[in-house]
C-alpha positions in Angstrom: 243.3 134.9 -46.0 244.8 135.5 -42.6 242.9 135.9 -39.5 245.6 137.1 -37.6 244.2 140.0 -34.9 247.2 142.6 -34.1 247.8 142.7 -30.3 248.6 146.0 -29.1 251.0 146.2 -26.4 249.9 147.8 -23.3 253.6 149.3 -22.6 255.3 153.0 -23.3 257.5 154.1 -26.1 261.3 153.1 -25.5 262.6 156.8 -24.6 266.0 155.4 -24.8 267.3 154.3 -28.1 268.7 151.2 -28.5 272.4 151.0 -30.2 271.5 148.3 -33.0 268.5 146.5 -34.3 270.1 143.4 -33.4 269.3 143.9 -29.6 266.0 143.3 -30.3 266.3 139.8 -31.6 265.4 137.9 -34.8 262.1 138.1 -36.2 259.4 139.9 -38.2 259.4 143.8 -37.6 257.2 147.0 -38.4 258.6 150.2 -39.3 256.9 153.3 -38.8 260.1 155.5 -39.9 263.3 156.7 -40.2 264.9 160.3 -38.6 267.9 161.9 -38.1 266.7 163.8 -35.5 265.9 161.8 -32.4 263.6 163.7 -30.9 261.4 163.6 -34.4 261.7 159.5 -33.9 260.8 159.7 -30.4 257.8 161.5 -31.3 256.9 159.1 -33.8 257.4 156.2 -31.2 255.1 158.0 -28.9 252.1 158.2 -31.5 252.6 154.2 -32.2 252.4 154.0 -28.8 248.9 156.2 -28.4 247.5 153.3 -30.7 248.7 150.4 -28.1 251.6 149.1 -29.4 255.5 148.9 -28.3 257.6 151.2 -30.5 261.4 150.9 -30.2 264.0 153.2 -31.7 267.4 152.0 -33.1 269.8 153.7 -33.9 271.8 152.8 -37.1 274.7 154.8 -39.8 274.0 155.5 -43.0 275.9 157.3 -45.7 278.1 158.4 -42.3 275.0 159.7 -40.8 273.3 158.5 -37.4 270.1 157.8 -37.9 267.0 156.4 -35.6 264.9 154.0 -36.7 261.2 153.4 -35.6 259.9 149.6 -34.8 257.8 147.4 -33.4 258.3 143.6 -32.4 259.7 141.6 -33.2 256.7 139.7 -33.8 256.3 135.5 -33.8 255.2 135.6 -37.6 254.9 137.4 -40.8 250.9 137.3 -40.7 251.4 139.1 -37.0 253.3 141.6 -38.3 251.3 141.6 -41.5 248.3 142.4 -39.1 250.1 145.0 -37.1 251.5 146.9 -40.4 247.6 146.9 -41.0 246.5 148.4 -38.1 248.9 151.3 -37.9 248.3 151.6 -41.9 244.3 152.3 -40.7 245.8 155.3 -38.5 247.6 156.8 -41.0 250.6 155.6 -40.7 253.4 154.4 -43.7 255.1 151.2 -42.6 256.9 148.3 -44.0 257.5 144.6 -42.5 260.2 143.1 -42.5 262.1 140.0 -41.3 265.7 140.2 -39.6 267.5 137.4 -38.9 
């Protein structure tokens, strides 16, 4: 059983997207969502933010379409992400972890 405590973050939603997942770095993620309209992933990042921690959106293609992506961390370990995931599950909202390498 894990004892890790979810730290939130004590900065603002990125307002700006970022081009690629990859320029935040290697490491275990949270997603909060996925958009095709910015400002609806903006939004999204702002409520993450309400609770504390950093949201980021990426932008990414899929099926031809540009799409926005909603994240936090990357975070040190799964059981950090784990125990953000959790804490953003407790607010309602669907997320999944991840790790990108």
């Amino acid at each position: 059983v894990s004892t890790a405590r979810a730290q939130p973050s004590s900065h603002a939603a990125a307002s700006t997207p970022v081009q690629s997942s990859s320029a935040a770095g290697a490491g275990w993620f949270v997603q909060a969502g996925s958009y095709a309209d910015i400002e609806n992933a903006r939004r999204q990042a702002e409520r993450v933010s309400s609770y504390g921690f950093e949201a980021q959106v990426t932008i990414y293609t899929a099926g031809g379409r540009q799409m926005q992506r909603v994240r936090i961390g990357p975070q040190s370990s799964r059981d950090s992400a784990q125990a953000v995931a959790s804490a953003l599950s407790d607010h309602g909202f669907v997320v999944q972890v991840f790790v990108e390498e």
